[in-house]
N, C-alpha and C positions, 0 to 999 in steps of 0.2 A: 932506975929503969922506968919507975913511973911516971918521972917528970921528962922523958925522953918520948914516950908515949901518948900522954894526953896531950899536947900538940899536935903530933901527927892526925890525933882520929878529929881535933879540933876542926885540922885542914878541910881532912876530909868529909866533914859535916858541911863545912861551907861551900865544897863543892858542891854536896847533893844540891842545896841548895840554890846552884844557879838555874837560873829559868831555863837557858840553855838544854843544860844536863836534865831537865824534865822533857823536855822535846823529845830529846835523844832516846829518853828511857822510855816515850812513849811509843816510839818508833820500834827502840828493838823487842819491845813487850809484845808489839801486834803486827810488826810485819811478816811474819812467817805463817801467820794464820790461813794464808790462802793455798800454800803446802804441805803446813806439818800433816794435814789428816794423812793425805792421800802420801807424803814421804813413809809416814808414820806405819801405815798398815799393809803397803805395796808387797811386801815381800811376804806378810801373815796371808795377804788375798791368796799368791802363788799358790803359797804351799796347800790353802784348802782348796786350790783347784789339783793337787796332786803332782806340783814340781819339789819335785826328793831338794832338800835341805844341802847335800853335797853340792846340786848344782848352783846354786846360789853362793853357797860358796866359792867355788869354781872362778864367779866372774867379781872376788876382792881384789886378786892382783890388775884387773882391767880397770876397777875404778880408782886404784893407786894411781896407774899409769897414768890414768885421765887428770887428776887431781894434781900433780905434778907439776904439767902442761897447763894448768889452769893457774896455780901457784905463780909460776913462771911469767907467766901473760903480764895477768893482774899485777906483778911489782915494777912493772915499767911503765908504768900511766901513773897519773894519780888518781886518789880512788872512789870518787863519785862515778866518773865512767864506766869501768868494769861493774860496780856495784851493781850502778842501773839496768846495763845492760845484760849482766847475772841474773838479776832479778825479772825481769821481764821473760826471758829465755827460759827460767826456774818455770815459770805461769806454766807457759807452750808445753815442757817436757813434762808438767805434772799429769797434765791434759792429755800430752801423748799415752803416759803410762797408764792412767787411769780405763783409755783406749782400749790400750793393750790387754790389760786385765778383763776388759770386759768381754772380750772375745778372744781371750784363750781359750782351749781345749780342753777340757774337766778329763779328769783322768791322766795325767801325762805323767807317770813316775818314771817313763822309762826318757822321759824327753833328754836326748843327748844328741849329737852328731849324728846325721843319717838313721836315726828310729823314727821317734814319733814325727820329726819336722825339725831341719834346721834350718828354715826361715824363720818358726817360732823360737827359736834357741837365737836364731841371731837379732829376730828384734828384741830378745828381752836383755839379751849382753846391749845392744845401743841403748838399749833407754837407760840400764845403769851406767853405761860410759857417761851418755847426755848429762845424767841426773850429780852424777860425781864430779863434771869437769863443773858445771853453773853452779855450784853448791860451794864449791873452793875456793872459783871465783867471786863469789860475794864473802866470803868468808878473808881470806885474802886480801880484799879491796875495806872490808868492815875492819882488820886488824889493822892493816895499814892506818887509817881515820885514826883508831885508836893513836897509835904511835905519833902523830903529828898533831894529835890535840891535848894529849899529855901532859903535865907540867912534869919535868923533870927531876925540879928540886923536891917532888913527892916521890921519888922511887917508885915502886914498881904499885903504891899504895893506888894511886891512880887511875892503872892501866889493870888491875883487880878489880876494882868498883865497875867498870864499864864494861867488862867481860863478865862479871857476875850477871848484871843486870842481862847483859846478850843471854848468858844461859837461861835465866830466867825466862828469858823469851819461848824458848824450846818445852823448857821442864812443866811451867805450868798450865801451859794448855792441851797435854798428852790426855792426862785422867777426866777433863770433861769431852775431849773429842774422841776417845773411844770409849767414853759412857752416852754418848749422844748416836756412836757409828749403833751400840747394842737397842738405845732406847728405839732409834729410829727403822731399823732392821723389823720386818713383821714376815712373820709366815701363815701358810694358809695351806687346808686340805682339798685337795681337788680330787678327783677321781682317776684310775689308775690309766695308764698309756693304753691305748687301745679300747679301750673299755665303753658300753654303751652308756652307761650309768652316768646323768648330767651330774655337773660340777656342784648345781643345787644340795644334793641330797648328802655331800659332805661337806655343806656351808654350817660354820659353827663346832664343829669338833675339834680338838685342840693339839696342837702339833706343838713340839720342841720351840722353843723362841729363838736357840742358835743356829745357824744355819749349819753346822758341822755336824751337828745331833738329828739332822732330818729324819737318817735311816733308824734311828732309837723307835722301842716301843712306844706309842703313845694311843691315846681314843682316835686316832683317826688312822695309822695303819691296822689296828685292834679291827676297825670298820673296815676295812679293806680299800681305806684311803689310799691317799698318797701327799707328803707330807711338801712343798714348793715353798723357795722364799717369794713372797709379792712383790716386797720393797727391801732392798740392801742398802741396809745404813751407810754403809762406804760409798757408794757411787754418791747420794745423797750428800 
């Protein structure tokens, strides 16, 4: 068995080893980095703006659908085109969403059909269509690559190494980009709605650093604060 094996991982050493295959690796290591934040925390934004968890669910079979269609596309070209042009399109829809989050309606658990607004229900089902179909389609278009740069006489050892590395790309920039959304997130006490009392005289008292914790005890509703994010590490 063992002489059956160390071969194969031999191969596969010397594949790492092409200059090539470092290109590649550098590529699928940092190309997502202009999406993962904002793919990453799109749907945690919702939910602390008050969109229920059901609804979100709601729109998986919309982005199956999309994803399909996008599958489909992308296996009839070859696949630097669809990639590029997924990628490019990923930018715009990340942009759009990030948009959209930023002027949702805080409060919306009841957001459904005909309550709170179904123009906001229906722009948030298109941005996860948008975001489902470009995401397939580079997915799609990136496997395909794979398939046609493969050496075959490696079995599927090949097409493992290059898909490990893709994951890679995903997994390890999650935990410093939303340690970066927390670090960069600041909050501050101002004085309450309405209120005469300047902003002044609750400079320095110390509020929650999450934004989900605003309404928590703290020295500055204690003061008769009011607890506001400044800067949102997400948008950032």
């Amino acid at each position: 068995m063992s002489a059956e094996v160390a071969p194969a991982y031999w191969a596969l050493w010397g594949v790492v080893r092409l200059p090539a295959v470092w290109g590649l690796a550098a590529l699928l290591l940092t190309y997502r980095l202009g999406v993962l934040a904002a793919e990453g925390a799109f749907a945690l934004k919702l939910i602390d703006k008050g969109v229920a968890k059901e609804t979100l669910a709601f729109l998986f079979p919309v982005e199956i659908a999309s994803a399909v269609i996008a599958g489909r596309w992308a296996a009839h070209y070859q696949p630097y085109g669809p990639f590029i042009t997924g990628y490019f399109l990923r930018l715009g829809v990340v942009a759009a969403c990030i948009a959209l989050t930023a002027h949702f309606p805080p409060g919306a658990e009841l957001l459904q059909w005909g309550m709170v607004g179904s123009g906001w229900f229906a722009a948030l089902a298109a941005c996860s269509l948008a975001g489902a179909f470009v995401s397939t389609l580079c997915f799609t278009a990136l496997s395909s690559f794979f398939n046609t740069i493969s050496d075959p006489a490696m079995g599927g050892a090949y097409l493992t190494l290059l898909n490990t590395i893709a994951n890679m790309g995903v997994i390890l920039p999650k935990a410093p980009a939303f340690y970066l959304m927390d670090v960069l997130t600041r909050t501050e006490c101002t004085s309450p709605v309405g209120s005469d009392a300047g902003s002044t005289s609750f400079a320095g008292l110390q509020c929650p650093s999450k934004p989900k914790e605003l309404l928590a005890p703290s020295a500055c509703t204690a003061a008769g604060g009011r607890c506001v994010v400044a800067a949102d590490g997400f948008y950032l």
